[in-house]
Structure formats: C-alpha cells, structure tokens
Backbone as CSV, one residue per row, in Angstrom:
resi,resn,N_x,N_y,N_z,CA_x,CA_y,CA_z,C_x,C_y,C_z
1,UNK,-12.475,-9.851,-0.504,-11.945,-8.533,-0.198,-12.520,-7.524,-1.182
2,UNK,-12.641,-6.536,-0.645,-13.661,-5.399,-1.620,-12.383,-4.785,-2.403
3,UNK,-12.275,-4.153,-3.686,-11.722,-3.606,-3.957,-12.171,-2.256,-4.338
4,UNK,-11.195,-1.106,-4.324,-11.561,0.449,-5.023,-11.904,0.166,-6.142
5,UNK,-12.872,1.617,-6.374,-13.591,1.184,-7.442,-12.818,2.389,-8.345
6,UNK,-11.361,3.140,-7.485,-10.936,4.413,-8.571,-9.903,3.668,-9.104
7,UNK,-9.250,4.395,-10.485,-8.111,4.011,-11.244,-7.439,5.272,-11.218
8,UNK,-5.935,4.400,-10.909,-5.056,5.521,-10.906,-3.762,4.773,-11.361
9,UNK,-2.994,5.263,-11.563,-1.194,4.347,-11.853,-1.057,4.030,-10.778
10,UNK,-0.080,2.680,-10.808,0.485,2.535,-9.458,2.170,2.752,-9.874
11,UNK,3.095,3.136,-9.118,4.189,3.104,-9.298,4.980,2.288,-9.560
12,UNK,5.814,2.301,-10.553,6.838,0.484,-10.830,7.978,1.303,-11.117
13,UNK,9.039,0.431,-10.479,10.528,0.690,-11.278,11.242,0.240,-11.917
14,UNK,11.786,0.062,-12.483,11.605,-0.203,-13.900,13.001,-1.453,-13.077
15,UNK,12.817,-2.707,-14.054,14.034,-3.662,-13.157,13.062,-4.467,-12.689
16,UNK,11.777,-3.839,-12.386,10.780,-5.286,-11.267,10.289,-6.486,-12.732
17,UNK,10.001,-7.394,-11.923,9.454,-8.430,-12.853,8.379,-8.555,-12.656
18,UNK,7.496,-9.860,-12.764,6.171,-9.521,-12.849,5.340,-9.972,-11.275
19,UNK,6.521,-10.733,-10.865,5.923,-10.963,-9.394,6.131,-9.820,-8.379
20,UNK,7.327,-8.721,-8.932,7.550,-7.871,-7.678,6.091,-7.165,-8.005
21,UNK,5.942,-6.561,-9.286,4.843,-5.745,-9.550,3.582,-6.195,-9.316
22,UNK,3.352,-7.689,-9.077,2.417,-8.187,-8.563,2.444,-7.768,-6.523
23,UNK,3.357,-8.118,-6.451,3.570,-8.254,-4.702,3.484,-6.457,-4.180
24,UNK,3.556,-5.264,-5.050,3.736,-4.436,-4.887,2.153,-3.651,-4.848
25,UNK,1.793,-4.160,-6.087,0.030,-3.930,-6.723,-0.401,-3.992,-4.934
26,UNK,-0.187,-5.804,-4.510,-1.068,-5.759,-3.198,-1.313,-4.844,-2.865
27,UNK,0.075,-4.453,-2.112,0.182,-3.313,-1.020,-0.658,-2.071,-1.558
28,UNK,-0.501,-1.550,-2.536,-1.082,0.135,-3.371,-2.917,-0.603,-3.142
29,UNK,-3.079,-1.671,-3.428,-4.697,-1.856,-3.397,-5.123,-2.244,-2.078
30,UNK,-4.373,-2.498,-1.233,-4.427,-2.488,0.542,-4.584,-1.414,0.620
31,UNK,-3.902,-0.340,0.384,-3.810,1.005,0.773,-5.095,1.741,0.382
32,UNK,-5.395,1.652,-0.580,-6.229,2.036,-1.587,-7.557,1.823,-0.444
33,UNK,-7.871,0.305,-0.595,-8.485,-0.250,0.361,-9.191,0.283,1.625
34,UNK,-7.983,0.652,2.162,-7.893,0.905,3.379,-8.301,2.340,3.707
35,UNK,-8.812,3.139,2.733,-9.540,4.552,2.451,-10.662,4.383,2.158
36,UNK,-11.013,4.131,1.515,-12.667,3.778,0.625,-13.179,3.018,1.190
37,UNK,-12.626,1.513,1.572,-14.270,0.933,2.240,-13.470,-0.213,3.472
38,UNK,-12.160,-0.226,3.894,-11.604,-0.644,5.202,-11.060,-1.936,4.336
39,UNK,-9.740,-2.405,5.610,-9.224,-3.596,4.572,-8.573,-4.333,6.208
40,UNK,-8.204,-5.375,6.519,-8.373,-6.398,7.073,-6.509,-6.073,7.510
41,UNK,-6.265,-5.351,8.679,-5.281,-4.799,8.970,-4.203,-5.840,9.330
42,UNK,-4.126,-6.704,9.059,-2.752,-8.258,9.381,-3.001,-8.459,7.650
43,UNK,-3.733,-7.864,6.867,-3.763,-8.558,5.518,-2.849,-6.846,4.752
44,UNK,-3.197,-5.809,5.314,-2.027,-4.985,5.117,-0.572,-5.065,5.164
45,UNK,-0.606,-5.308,6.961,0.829,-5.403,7.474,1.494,-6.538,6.160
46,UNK,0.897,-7.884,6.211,1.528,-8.603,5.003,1.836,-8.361,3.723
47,UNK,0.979,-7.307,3.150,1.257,-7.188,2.100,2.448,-5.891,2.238
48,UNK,2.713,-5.245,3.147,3.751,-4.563,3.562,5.244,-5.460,3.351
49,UNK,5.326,-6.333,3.715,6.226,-6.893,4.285,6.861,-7.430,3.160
50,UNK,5.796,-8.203,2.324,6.447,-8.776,0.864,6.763,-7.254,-0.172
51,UNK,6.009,-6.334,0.045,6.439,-5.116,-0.454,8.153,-4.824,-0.245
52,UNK,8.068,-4.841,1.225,9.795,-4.442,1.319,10.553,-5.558,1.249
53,UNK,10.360,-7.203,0.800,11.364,-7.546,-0.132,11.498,-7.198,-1.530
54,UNK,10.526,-6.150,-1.864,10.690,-6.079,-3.326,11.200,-4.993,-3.643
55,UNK,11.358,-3.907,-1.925,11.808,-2.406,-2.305,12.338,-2.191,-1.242
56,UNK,13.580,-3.183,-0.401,13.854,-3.226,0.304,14.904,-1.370,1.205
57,UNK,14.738,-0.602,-0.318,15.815,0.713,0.098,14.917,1.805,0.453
58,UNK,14.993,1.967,1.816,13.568,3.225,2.322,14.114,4.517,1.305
59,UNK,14.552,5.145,1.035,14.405,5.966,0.094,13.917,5.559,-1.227
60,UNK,13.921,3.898,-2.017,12.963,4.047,-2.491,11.335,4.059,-2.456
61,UNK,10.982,3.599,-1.128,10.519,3.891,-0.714,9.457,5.018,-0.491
62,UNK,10.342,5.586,-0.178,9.944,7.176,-0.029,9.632,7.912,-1.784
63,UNK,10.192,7.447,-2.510,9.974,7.736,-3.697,8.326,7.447,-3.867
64,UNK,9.219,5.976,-4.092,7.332,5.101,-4.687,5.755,5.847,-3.905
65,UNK,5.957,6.201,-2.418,5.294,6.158,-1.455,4.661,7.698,-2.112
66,UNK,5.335,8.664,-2.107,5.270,9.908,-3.012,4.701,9.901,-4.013
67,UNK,5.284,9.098,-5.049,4.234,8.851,-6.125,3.055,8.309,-6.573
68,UNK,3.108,7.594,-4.943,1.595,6.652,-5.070,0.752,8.193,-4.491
69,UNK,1.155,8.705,-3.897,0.559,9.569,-3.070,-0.204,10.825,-4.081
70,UNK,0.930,11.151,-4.931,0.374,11.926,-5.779,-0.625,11.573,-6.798
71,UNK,-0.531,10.468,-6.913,-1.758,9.957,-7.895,-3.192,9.294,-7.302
72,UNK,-2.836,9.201,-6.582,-3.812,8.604,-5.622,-4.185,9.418,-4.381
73,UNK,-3.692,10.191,-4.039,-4.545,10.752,-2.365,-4.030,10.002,-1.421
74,UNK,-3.645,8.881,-1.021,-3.591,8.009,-0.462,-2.243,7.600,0.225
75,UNK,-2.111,7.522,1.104,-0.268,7.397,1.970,-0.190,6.137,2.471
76,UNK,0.957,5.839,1.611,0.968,4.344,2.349,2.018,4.427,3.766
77,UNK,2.307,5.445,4.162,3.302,5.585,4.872,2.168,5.661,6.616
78,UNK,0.933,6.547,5.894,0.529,6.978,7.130,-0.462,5.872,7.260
79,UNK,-0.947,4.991,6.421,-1.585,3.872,6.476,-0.440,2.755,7.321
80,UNK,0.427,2.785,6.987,0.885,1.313,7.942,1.422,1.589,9.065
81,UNK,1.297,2.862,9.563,2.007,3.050,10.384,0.623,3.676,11.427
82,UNK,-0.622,4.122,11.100,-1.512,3.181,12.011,-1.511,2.053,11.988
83,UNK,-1.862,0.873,11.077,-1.626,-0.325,10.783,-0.698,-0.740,12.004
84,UNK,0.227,-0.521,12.122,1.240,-0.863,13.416,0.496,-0.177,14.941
85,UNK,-0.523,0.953,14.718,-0.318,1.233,16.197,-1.588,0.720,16.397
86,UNK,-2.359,0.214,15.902,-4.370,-0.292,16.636,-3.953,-1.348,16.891
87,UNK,-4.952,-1.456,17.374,-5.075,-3.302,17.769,-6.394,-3.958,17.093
88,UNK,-6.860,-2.905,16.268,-8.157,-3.024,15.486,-7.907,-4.101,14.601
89,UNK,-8.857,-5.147,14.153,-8.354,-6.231,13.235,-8.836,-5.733,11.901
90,UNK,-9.562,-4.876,11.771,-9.844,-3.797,10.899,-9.841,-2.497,10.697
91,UNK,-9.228,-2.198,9.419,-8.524,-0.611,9.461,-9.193,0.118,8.580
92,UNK,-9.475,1.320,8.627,-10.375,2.323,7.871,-9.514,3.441,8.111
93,UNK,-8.983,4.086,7.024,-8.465,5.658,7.059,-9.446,6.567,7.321
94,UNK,-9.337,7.671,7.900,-10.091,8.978,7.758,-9.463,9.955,6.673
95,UNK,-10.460,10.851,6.399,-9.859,11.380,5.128,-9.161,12.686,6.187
C-alpha cells in the first residue's frame, strides 16, 4: 500500500491506548491515501469500521473528523461516504 508522503498530526483523545491510536492512524492514512495516490476502497470501509469501535460517539466523531480536516485538507467524512456509494474497488478523491 502506498503511503502519503505529507506530515501532519493526526487527532487522539486523550483515554485511547495504543491499539485504538493504532486502529485510528489506519483510517487518517486511508484517508490521507485516498487523496494523493488512491487506496483500495473495502481496505477503507475496514479501516472505518474498527475506527468506530474506537470512537463509537458520532459527535466525536465529528470532532476528530474536523480536526483531521483542519490539519490535513482531507475529509474523512466525504471520503467514506463515497467509499459507500461506488462500486469502484478503487478510490481516488478529487481535490
């Protein structure tokens, strides 16, 4: 899997351990991913999914999603939610 080649923070709240912040990383470098050079759209949705056992409250959510956003350019909101509507097995954002 290719990874971005930018650095930015990713968001943590404070309480996660080292596997949520691991399971969370995925998702922000899926996303990430999924702008810059395309990322393998069932390897998103998954890393979505273990995401919301780790942040299971959509307002935090909406927090994290915000703050990834501001540091990054990047929406994970509007990323998985194409992610849900293609049938593409590969996903590429437009800017």
């Amino acid at each position: 899997m290719a990874n971005s080649d930018k650095n930015f923070t990713y968001p943590i709240l404070s309480g996660w351990n080292k596997d949520d912040i691991i399971n969370a990383s995925k998702l922000y470098s899926a996303v990430a991913n999924a702008y810059e050079v395309g990322v393998d759209r069932q390897t998103l949705l998954d890393a979505y999914a273990v995401f919301k056992t780790v942040v299971p409250s959509k307002s935090e959510e909406k927090q994290i999603g915000r703050e990834f956003e501001s540091t990054s350019g990047y929406s994970i909101y509007k990323t998985v939610k194409l992610a849900r509507q293609t049938e593409s097995h590969h996903l590429k954002m437009e800017d």
